[in-house]
C-alpha positions as CSV (number, residue, x, y, z in Angstrom):
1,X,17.2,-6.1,2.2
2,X,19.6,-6.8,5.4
3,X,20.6,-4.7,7.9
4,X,24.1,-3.7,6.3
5,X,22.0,-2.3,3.1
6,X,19.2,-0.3,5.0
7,X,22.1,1.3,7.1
8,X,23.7,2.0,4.0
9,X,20.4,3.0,2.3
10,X,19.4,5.4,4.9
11,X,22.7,7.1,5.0
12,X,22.4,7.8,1.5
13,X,19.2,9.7,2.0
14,X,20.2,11.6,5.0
15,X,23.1,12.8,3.2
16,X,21.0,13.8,0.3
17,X,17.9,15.8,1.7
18,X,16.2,16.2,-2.2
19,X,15.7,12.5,-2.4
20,X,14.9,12.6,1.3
21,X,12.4,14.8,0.6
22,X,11.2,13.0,-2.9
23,X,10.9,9.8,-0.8
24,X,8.7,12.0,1.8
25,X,6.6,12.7,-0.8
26,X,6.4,9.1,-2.1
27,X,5.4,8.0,1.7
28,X,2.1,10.3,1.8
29,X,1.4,9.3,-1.6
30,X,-1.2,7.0,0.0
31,X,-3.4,9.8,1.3
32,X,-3.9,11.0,-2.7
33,X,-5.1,7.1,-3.3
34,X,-7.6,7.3,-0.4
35,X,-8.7,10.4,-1.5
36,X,-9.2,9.2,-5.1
37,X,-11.1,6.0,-4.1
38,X,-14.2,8.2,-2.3
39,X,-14.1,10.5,-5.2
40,X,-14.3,7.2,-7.4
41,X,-17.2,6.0,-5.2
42,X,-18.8,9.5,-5.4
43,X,-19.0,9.5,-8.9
44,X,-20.6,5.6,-8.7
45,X,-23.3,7.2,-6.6
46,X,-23.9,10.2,-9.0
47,X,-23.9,8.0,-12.1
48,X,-27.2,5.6,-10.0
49,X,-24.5,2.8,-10.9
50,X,-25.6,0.9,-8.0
51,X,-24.0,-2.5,-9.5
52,X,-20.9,-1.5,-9.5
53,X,-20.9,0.9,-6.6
54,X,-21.7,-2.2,-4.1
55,X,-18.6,-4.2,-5.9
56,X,-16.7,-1.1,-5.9
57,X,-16.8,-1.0,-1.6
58,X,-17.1,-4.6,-1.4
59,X,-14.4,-6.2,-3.2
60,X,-11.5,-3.6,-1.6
61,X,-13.3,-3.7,1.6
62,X,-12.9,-8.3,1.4
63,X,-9.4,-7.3,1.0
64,X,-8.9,-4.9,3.8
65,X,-10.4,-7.0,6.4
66,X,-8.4,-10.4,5.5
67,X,-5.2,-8.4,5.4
68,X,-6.4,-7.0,9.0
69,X,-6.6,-10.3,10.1
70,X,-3.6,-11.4,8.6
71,X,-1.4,-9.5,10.4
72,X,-3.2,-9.5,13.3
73,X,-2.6,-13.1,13.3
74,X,1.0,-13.2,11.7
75,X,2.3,-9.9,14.1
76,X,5.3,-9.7,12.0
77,X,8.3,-7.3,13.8
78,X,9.3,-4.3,12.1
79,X,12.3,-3.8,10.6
80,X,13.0,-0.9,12.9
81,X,12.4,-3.6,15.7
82,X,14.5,-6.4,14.8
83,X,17.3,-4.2,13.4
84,X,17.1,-1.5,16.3
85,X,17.7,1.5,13.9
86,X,15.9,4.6,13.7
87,X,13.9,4.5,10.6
88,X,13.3,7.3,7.6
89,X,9.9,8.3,9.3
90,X,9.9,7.3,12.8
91,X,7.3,5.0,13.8
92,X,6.2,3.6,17.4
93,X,3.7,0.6,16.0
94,X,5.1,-2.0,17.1
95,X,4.6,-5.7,14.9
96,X,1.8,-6.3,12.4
97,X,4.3,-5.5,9.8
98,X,3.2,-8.8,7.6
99,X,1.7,-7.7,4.7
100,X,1.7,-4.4,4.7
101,X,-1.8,-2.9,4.7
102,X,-0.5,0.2,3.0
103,X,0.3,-2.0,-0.2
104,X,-2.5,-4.1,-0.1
105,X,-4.8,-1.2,0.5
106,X,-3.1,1.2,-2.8
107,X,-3.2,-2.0,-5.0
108,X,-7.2,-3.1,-4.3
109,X,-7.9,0.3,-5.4
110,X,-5.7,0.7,-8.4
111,X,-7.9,-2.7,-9.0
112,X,-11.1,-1.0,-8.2
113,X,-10.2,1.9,-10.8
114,X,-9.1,-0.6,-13.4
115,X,-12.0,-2.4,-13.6
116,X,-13.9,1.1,-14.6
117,X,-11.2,2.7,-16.7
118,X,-8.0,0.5,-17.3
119,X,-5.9,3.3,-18.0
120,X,-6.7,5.0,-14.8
121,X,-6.2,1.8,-12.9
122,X,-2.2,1.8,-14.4
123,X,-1.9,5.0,-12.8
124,X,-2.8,3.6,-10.0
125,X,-0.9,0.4,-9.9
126,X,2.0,2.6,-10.5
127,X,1.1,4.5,-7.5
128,X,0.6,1.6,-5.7
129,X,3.8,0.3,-6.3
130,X,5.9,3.5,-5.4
131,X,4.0,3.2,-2.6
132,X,5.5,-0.2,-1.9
133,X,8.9,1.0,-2.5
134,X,8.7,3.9,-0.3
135,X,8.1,1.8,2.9
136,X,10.8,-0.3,2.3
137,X,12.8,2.4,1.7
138,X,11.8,4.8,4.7
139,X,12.9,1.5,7.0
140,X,9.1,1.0,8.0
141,X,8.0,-2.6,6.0
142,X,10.8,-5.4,5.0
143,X,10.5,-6.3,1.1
144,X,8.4,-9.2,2.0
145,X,5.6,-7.5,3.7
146,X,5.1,-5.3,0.7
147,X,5.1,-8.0,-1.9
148,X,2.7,-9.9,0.3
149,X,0.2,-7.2,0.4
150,X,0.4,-6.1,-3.3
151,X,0.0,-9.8,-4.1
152,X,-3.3,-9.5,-1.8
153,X,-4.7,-6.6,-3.5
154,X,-4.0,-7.4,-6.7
155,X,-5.5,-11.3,-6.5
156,X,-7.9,-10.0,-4.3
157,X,-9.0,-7.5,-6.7
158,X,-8.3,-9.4,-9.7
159,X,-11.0,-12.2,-8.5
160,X,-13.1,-9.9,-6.9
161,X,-13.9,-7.5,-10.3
162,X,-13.2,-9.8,-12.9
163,X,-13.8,-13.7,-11.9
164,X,-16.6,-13.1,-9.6
């Protein structure tokens, strides 16, 4: 996406506060996932499944901390910073864009679910991925940083829980 069709983009939504609104909801969707996760944990620990309980927090947690470093390391500007606009949800952060942690974060987990119940894990992935698209579209993440962190979770998880 360029500057010409997030202009456009946001526009759209300002003149139509329903999908403004819809895409509000799509934004917070990550505080349902990291809600989810601890309640996914809880019921590791209540179950005595201490295998996969220490998988469970290790493998997301692996994933968390490279894509820390990441973009610690990468400090990636903002597409509210290298375009000037205002975006969806204003935001001060400044860099660290590069992957998105927000992606990377919701896809780990949707990997963490799938590897206990599959079909639970698709919800999730689908989650994930709205969750994707909603930071692109708010103006907060470029397209890139979003692919790159839904690439980390999923590999990451993917050879966390099922190769390893």
């Amino acid at each position: 996406m360029n500057l010409s069709q997030y202009t456009t983009l946001r526009e759209w939504f300002l003149q139509h506060p329903g999908c403004l609104k819809l895409l509000r909801v799509l934004y917070r969707l990550p505080l349902l996932m990291y809600c989810a996760y601890p309640a996914l944990l809880a019921w590791l620990l209540i179950q005595k499944r201490w295998d996969l309980l220490l998988r469970e927090v290790a493998v997301p947690l692996a994933v968390f901390l490279g894509v820390t470093l990441l973009r610690h390391w990468h400090n990636s500007p903002r597409p509210y910073e290298v375009w000037n606009v205002t975006p969806l949800f204003p935001r001060s952060k400044k860099g660290h864009s590069f992957p998105s942690r927000h992606s990377a974060a919701a896809s780990v987990i949707a990997m963490a679910f799938w590897y206990i119940n599959p079909a639970a894990g698709a919800v999730m992935l689908a989650a994930a991925l709205l969750i994707a698209v909603s930071r692109v579209l708010a103006g907060v993440h470029f397209v890139r940083d979003v692919l790159a962190g839904l690439a980390a979770g999923i590999l990451g998880g993917a050879i966390g829980f099922f190769v390893i």
